[in-house]
C-alpha positions in Angstrom: 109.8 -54.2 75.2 111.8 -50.5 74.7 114.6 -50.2 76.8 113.6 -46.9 79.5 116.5 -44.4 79.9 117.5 -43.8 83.3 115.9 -40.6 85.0 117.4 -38.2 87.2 114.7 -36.1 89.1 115.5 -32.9 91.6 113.1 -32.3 94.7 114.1 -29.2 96.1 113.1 -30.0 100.0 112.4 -27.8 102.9 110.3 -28.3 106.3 106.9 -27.6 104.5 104.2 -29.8 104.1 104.5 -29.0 100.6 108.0 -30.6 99.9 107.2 -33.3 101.4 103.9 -34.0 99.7 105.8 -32.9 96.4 108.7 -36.4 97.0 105.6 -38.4 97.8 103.9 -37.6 94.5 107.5 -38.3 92.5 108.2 -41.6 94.2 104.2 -42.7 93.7 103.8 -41.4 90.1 107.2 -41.6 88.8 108.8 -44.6 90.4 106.0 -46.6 90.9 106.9 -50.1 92.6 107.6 -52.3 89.4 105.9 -55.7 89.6 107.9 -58.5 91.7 108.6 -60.6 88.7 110.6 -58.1 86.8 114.1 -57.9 86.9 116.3 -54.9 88.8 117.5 -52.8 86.6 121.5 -52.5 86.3 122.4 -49.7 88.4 123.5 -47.9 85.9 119.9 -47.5 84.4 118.6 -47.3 87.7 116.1 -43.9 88.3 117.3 -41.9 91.0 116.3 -38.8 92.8 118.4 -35.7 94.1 117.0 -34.1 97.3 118.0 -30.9 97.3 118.0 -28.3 100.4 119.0 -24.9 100.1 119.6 -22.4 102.9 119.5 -18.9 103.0 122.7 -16.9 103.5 123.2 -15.1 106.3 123.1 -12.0 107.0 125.5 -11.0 110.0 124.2 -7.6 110.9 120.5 -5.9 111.8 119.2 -2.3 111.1 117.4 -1.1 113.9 116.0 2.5 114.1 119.4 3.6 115.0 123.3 2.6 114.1 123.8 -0.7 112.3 124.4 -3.8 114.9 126.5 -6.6 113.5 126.5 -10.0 114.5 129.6 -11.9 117.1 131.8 -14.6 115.1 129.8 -16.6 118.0 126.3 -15.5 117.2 127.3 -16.4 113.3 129.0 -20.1 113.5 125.7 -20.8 115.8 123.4 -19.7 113.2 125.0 -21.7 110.3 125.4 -24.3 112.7 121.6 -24.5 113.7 121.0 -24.5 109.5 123.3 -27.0 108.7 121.6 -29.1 111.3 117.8 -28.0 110.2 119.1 -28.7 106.4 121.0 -32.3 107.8 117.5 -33.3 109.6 115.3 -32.5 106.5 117.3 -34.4 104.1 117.5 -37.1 106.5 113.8 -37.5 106.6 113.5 -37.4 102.8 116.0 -39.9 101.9 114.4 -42.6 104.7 111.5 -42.0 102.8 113.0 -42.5 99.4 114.7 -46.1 101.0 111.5 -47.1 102.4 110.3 -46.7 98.8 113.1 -49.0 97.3 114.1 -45.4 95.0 118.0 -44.4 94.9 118.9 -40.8 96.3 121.2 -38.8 96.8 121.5 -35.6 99.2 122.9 -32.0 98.7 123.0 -28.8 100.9 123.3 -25.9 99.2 123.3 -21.7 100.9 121.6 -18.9 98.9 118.5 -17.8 97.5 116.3 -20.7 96.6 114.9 -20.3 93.2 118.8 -19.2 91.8 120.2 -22.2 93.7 117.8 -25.0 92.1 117.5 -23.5 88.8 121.7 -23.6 89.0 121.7 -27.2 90.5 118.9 -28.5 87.7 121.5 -26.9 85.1 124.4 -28.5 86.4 123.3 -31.6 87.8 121.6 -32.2 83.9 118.0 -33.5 85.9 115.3 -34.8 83.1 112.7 -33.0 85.7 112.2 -30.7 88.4 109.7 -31.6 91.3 108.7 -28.8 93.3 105.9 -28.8 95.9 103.5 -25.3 96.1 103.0 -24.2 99.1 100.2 -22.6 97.9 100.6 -19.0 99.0 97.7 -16.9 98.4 98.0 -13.6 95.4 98.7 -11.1 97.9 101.5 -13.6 99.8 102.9 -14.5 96.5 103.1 -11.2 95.1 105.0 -9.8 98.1 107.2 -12.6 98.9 107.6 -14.3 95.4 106.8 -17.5 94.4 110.3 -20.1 94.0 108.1 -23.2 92.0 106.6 -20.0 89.9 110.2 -18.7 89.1 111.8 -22.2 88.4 109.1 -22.6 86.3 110.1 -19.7 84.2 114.0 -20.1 84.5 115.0 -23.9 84.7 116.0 -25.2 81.8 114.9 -28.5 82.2 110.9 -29.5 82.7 109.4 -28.5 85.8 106.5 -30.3 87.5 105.1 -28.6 90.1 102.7 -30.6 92.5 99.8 -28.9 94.1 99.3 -29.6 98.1 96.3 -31.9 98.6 92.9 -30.1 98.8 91.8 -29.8 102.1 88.8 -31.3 103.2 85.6 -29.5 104.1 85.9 -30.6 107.9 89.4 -28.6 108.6 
């Protein structure tokens, strides 16, 4: 039997459905439960998965219709605070997930704009595959707000896999 080289997959994770759906897929379809009368592997040849979060900087002033307003020290550390603890309780709900599935993982938190950030973290983090849910925004949505699995898929420089959400049945 060929000896299988040890994987390293990156799920980029928010609070959609979508991300969610997309570690499900990765942890059925790429690290299927092996039989019970194989062998662990050596955990250095074990498959392992990255969650990845990524939060978006923030921006400490507002433009109304009249003179710029910019944010209290206060108003700031509460805002990043409130992230880091929305990124924390994300993560946390994907990696329970991956130990309930018996699947190594690993967490990072990373600030910026999404698409740049994974694409970077794919690059450095030398992943075999990107996992990246859709959240299946419609042409007009997409157009306007850009589409991050549609830009990874152009800029990452490893493959990307990017999972569709389930169709939805005709009684929703």
């Amino acid at each position: 039997m060929a000896k299988e080289k040890r994987m390293k997959v990156l799920v980029p994770m928010d609070d959609s459905d979508g991300s969610f759906y997309a570690l499900k897929w990765a942890l059925d379809n790429l690290f299927g439960n092996h039989a019970a009368s194989e062998p662990p592997l050596p955990a250095a040849e074990e498959n392992f998965i990255t969650l990845l979060n990524v939060q978006p900087l923030f921006q400490p002033f507002i433009y109304p219709a009249g003179p710029v307003v910019y944010a209290t020290p206060a108003v700031i550390d509460a805002v990043k605070k409130g992230q880091q603890q929305n990124a924390a309780n994300i993560l946390s709900r994907a990696l329970h997930i991956c130990k309930q599935n018996k699947v190594k993982a690993e967490t990072l938190m990373l600030e910026g704009d999404a698409k740049d950030k994974i694409c970077q973290a794919a690059e450095e983090l030398h992943v075999d595959l990107l996992v990246l849910g859709s959240r299946g925004l419609g042409t007009i949505k997409r157009a306007l707000l850009g589409s991050v699995s549609n830009y990874c898929a152009h800029h990452a420089t490893c493959p990307v896999l990017i999972v569709k959400p389930p169709p939805r049945s005709a009684h929703d």
